[in-house]
C-alpha positions in Angstrom: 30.2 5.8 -21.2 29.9 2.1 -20.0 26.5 0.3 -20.7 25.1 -1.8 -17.7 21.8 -2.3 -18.9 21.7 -1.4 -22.9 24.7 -3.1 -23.9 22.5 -5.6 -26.2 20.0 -3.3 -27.3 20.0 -4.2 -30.9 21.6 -7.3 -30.8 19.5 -9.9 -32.2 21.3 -13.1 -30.6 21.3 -11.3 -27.3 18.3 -12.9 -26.0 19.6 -16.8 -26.5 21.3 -18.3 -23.4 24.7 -19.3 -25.6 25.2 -15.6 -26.3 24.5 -14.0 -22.9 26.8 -16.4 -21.3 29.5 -15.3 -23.8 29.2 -12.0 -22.8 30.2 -12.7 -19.1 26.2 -13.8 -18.4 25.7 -15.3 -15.0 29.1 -14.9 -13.5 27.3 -12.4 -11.0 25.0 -15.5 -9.9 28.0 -17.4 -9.3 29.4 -14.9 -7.5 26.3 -13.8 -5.9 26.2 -17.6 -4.7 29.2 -17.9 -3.1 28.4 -15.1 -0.5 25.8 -15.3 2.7 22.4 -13.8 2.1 22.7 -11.2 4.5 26.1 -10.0 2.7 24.7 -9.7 0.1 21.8 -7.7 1.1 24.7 -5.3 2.5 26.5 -5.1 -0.8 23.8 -3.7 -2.6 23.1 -1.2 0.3 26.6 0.1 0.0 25.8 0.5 -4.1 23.1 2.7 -3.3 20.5 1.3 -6.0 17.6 3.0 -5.5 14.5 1.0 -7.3 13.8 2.5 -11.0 9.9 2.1 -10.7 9.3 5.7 -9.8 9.5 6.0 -5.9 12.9 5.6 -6.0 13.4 3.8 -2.9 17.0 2.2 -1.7 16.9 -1.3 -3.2 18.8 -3.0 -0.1 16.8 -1.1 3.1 13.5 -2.5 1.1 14.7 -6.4 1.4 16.0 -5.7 4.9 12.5 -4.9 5.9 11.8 -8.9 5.5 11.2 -10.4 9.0 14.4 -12.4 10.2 14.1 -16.1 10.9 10.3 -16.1 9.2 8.6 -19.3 8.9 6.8 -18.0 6.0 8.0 -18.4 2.3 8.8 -15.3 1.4 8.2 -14.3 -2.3 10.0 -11.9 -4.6 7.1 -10.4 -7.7 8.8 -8.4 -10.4 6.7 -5.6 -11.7 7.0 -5.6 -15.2 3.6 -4.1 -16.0 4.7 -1.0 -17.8 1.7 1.2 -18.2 3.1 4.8 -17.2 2.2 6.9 -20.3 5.6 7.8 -22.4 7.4 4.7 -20.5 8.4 1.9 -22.7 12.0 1.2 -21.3 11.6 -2.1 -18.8 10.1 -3.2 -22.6 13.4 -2.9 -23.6 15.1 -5.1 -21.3 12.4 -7.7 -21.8 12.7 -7.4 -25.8 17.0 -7.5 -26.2 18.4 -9.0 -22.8 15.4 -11.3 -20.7 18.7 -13.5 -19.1 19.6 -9.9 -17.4 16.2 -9.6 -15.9 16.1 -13.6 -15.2 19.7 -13.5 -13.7 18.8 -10.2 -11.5 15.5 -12.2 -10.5 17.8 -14.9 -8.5 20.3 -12.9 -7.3 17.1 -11.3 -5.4 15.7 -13.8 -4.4 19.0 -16.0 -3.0 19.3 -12.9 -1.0 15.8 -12.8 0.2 15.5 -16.4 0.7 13.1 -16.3 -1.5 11.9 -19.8 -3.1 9.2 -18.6 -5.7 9.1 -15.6 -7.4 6.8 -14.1 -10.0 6.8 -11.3 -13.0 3.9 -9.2 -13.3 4.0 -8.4 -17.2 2.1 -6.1 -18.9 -0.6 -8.7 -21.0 -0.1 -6.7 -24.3 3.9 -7.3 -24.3 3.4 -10.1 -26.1 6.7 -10.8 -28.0 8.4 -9.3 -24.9 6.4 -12.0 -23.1 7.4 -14.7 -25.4 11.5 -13.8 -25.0 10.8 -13.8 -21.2 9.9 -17.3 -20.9 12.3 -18.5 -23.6 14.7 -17.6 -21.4 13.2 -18.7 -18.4 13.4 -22.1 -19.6 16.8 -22.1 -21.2 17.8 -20.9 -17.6 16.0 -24.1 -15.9 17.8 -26.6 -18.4 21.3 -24.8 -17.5 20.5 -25.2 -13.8 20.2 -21.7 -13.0 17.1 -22.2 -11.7 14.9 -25.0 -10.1 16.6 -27.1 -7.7 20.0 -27.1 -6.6 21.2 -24.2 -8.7 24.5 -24.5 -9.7 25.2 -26.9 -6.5 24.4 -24.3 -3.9 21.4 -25.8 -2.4 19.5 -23.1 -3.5 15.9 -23.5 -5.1 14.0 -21.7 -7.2 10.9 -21.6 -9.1 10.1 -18.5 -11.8 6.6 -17.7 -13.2 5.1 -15.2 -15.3 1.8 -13.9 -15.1 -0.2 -11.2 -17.5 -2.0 -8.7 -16.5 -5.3 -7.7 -17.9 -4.4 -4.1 -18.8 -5.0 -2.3 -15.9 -2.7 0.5 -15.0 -3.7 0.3 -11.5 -1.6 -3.2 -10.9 1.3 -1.0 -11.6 1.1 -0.2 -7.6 2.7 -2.6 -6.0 -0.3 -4.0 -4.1 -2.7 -3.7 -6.7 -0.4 -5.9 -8.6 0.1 -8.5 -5.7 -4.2 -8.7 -5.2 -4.5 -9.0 -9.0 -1.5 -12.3 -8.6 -3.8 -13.8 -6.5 -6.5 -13.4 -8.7 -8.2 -11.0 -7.1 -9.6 -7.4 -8.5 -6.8 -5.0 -8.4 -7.7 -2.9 -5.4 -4.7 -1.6 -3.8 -4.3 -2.5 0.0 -4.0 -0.1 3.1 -0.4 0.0 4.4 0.4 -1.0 6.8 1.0 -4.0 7.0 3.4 -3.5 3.8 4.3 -6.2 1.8 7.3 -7.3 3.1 5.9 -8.4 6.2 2.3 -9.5 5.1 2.6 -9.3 0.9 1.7 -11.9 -1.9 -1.1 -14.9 0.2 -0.2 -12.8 3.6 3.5 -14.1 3.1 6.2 -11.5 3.3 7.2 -9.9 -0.2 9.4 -7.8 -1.9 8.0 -6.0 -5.3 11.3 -5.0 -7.5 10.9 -3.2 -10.9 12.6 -4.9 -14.2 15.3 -2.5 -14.4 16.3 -2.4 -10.6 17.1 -6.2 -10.6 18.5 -5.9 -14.1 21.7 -3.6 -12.0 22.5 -6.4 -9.9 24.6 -9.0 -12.1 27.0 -5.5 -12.7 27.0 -4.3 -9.4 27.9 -7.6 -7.8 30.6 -8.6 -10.5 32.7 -4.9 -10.7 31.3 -4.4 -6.8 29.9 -1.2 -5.5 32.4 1.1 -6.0 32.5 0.6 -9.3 28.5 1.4 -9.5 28.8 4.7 -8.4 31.2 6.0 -10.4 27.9 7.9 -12.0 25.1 9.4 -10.7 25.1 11.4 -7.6 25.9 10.1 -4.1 22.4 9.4 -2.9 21.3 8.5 -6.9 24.0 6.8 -7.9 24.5 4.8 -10.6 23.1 4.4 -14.6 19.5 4.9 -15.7 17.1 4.0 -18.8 15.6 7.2 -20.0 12.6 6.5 -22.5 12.7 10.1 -24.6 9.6 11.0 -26.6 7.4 13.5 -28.2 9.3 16.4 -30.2 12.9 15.2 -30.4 14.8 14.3 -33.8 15.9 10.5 -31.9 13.1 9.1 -29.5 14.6 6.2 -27.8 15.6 4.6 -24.6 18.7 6.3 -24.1 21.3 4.7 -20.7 22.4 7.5 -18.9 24.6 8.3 -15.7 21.3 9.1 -12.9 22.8 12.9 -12.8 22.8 13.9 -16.8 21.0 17.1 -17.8 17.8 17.0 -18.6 18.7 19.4 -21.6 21.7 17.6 -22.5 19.7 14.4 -22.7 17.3 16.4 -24.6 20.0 17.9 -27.0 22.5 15.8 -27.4 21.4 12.6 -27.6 17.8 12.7 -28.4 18.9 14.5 -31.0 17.0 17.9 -30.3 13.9 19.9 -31.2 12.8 19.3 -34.5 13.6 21.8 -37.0 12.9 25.2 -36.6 11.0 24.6 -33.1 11.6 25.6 -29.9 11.1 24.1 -26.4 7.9 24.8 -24.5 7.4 22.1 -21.9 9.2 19.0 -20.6 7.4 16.2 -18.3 10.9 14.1 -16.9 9.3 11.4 -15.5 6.3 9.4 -16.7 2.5 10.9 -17.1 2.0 11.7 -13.2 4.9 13.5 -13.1 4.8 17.8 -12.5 5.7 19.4 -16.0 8.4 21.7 -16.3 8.4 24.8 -18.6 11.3 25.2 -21.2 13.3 28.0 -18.4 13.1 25.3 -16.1 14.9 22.8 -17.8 18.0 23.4 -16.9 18.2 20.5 -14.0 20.0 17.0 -13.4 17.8 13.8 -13.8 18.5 12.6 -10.0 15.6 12.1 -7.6 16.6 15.0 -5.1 17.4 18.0 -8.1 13.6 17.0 -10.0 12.2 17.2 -6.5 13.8 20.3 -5.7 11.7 21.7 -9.2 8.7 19.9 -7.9 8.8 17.1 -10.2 10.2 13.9 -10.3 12.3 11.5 -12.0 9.1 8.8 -11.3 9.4 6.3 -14.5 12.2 7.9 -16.3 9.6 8.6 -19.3 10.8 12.2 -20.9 8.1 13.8 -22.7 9.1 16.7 -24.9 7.0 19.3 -26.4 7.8 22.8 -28.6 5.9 25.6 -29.1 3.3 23.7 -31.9 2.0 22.2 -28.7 -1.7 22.8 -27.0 -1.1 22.7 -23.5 -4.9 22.4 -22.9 -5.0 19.3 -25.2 -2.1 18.2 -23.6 -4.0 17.9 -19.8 -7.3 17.2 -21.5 -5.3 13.6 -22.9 -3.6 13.0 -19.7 -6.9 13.6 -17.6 -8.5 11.5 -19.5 -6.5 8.5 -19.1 -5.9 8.4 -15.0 -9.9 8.7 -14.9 -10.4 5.8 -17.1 -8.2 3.9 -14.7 -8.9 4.9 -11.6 -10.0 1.7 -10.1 -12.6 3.7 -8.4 -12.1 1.7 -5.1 -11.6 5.3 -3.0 -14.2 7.8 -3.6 -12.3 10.9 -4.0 -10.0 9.6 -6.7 -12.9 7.9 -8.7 -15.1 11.1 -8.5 -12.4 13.6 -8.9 -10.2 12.1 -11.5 -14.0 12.1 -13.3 -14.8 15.7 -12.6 -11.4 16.8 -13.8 -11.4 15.3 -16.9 -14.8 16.6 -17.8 -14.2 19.8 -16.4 -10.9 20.0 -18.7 -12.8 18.5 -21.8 -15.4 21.6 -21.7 -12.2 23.9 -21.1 -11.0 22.7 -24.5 -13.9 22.9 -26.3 -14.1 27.0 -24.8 -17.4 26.3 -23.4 -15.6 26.3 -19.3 -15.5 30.0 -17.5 -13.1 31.0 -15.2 -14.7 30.0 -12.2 -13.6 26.2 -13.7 -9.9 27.0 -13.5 -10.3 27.4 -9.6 -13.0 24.6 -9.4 -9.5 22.4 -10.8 -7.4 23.2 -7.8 -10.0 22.7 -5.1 -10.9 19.6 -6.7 -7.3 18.3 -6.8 -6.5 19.9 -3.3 -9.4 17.3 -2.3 -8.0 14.2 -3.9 -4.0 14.4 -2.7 -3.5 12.3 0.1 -6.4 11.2 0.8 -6.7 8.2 -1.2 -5.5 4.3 -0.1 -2.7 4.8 -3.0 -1.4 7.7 -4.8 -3.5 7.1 -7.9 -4.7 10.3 -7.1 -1.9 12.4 -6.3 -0.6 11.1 -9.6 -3.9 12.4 -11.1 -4.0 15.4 -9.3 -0.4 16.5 -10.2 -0.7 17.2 -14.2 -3.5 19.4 -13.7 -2.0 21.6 -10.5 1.1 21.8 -12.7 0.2 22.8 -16.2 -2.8 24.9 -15.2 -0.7 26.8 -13.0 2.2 27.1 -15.6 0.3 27.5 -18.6 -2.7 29.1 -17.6 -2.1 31.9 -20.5 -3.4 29.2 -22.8 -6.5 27.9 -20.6 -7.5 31.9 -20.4 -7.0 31.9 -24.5 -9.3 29.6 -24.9 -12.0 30.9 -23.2 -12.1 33.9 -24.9 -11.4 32.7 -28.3 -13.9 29.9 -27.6 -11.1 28.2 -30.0 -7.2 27.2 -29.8 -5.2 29.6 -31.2 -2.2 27.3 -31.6 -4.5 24.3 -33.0 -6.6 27.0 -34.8 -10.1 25.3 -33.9 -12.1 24.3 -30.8 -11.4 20.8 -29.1 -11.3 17.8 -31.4 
């Protein structure tokens, strides 16, 4: 199967400007420059790229929401703050191939009209960081970007900023208060950012790997992109596969693979003598699926047909040696440390839950607590600015309700039977 987006995994030279070019680097750009902005706004509508950040929403509707004829600058911010639990595959992208990411980044933006454009990176990428703008500036000596590029009359101007470590300015708003230096508190929508977005200006907030498809899709064309995947998911996708698999990786798949063939055959499988208990397909907020529910394609529409979804693309595998309990009480306890506490129902109930869950752990809850959970979440969905919450919320409905054998165990054992003690 063809690689779009892992082809240099691995390489070590992959990263300098000489060898990317070599390997057909940039001819998209040219390409891309050659056409009218609005063509090429309908080209990647007709590939169907949906964005690989988690909502999955179509790539070219989302730049068609810019205003027409603006007098604004409009700005394009790349979200490469990776902070999904179990997601390290826009990492990837960053560490082998940054001239794909920088090279998507100006295909956007010629597109969008877009004049300055920023990526958000995750603060503790650090070599990742360091690639980025090595390339950034091997691209601005080559005249791919700055003024003029390549004689088009197009300009443009790059920057990276870091992020503090806040989970939270993963949402696309958070991210664009925290650019301007602001706390990140996500924003009520509307307006949405491509009409009033990064200083009130409209915006457009793309994920690493979504702009990393367009130098393929506009060199082979669209046709040629949907070869795989499904036709409303069509296309490739980074899966990052970990947990209880013999090969935890990043693994580029067709958008419609198996979960259980991605789990079997080229993660590798369980580990020895193990068997499957529970699968979360797409990042920590994410629904989990039991083992006899596994059976299901990775596109958006099948994982929400479970009532799941494909979210991150971060696979988390567990077999039978695995504490569900623990399992929740971890995951609990991260999206209430970063609630950013802004809307009272998320920063109070992500708390509650995750002390509720700790004392289930321990044995000390009663049953009453394992009802208390679902009114508690049934309170926080929806009801928030962002869907912090419903990402919060959605682990607990999900593996309580699925695995509630075990929560039940360990109130009468006052112990885990599979961990054989009582909490850590």
């Amino acid at each position: 199967m063809e690689k779009i987006l892992s082809r240099n995994f691995g390489n070590g030279e992959a990263y300098f400007l000489a060898s990317y070019e070599s390997g057909g680097g940039y001819t998209g750009l040219r390409q891309a420059l050659k056409m009218k902005p609005n063509d090429l706004t309908e080209l990647v509508k007709e590939s169907g790229l949906r964005g690989r950040g988690g909502a999955g929403f179509p790539t070219g509707m989302k730049w068609a929401f810019i205003p027409k004829n603006t007098l604004k600058p409009v700005y394009l911010c790349v979200n490469a703050d990776e902070g999904e639990p179990g997601t390290f595959k826009d990492r990837e992208i960053l560490r082998w191939d940054p001239h794909l990411l920088v090279e998507g980044i100006i295909i956007a933006a010629y597109a969008l009209g877009c004049k300055t454009s920023y990526v958000y990176i995750r603060g503790e990428f650090v070599s990742e960081g360091e690639r980025l703008d090595y390339a950034i500036n091997e691209a601005q000596k080559a005249g791919y970007l700055g003024k003029n590029i390549l004689g088009s009359g197009f300009n443009l101007d790059l920057f990276i900023h870091k992020g503090a470590g806040a989970y939270i300015c993963g949402e696309e708003t958070a991210l664009l208060e925290s650019l301007e230096g602001k706390r990140g508190y996500p924003r009520l929508k509307p307006p949405f950012p491509a009409v009033e977005g990064l200083f009130r200006c409209p915006t457009i907030v793309n994920n690493v790997e979504t702009l990393a498809n367009l130098p393929s899709i506009i060199t082979h064309g669209p046709k040629w992109f949907r070869q795989w995947g499904t036709e409303k998911a069509p296309g490739m996708r980074l899966y990052a596969v970990s947990g209880h698999v013999q090969r935890p990786g990043v693994y580029e798949l067709s958008l419609n693979i198996s979960l259980m063939k991605l789990i079997t055959e080229h993660a590798g499988g369980l580990r020895s003598g193990r068997r499957l208990k529970a699968v979360i397909p797409g990042g920590a907020s994410s629904s989990v699926l039991r083992a006899d529910e596994c059976e299901v394609a990775m596109d958006f529409e099948a994982l929400a047909a479970k009532g799941t979804m494909a979210g991150s693309g971060a696979v988390i595998v567990m077999d039978d040696t695995t504490c569900m309990v623990k399992v929740l009480r971890v995951l609990s306890s991260f999206f209430a440390h970063e609630s950013c506490g802004q809307c009272t129902p998320c920063r109070e109930g992500s708390a509650w839950l995750s002390k509720i869950i700790e004392r289930l752990e321990r044995g000390e809850g009663t049953q009453a607590d394992l009802d208390l959970l679902f009114d508690i979440t049934d309170n926080m969905k929806g009801k928030t600015i962002c869907v912090f919450s419903d990402a919060a919320a959605a682990p607990v409905e999900s593996i309580v309700k699925k695995f509630r054998e075990e929560f039940e165990q360990h109130l009468a054992d006052r112990a885990c039977r599979i961990e054989g003690r009582g909490g850590e």
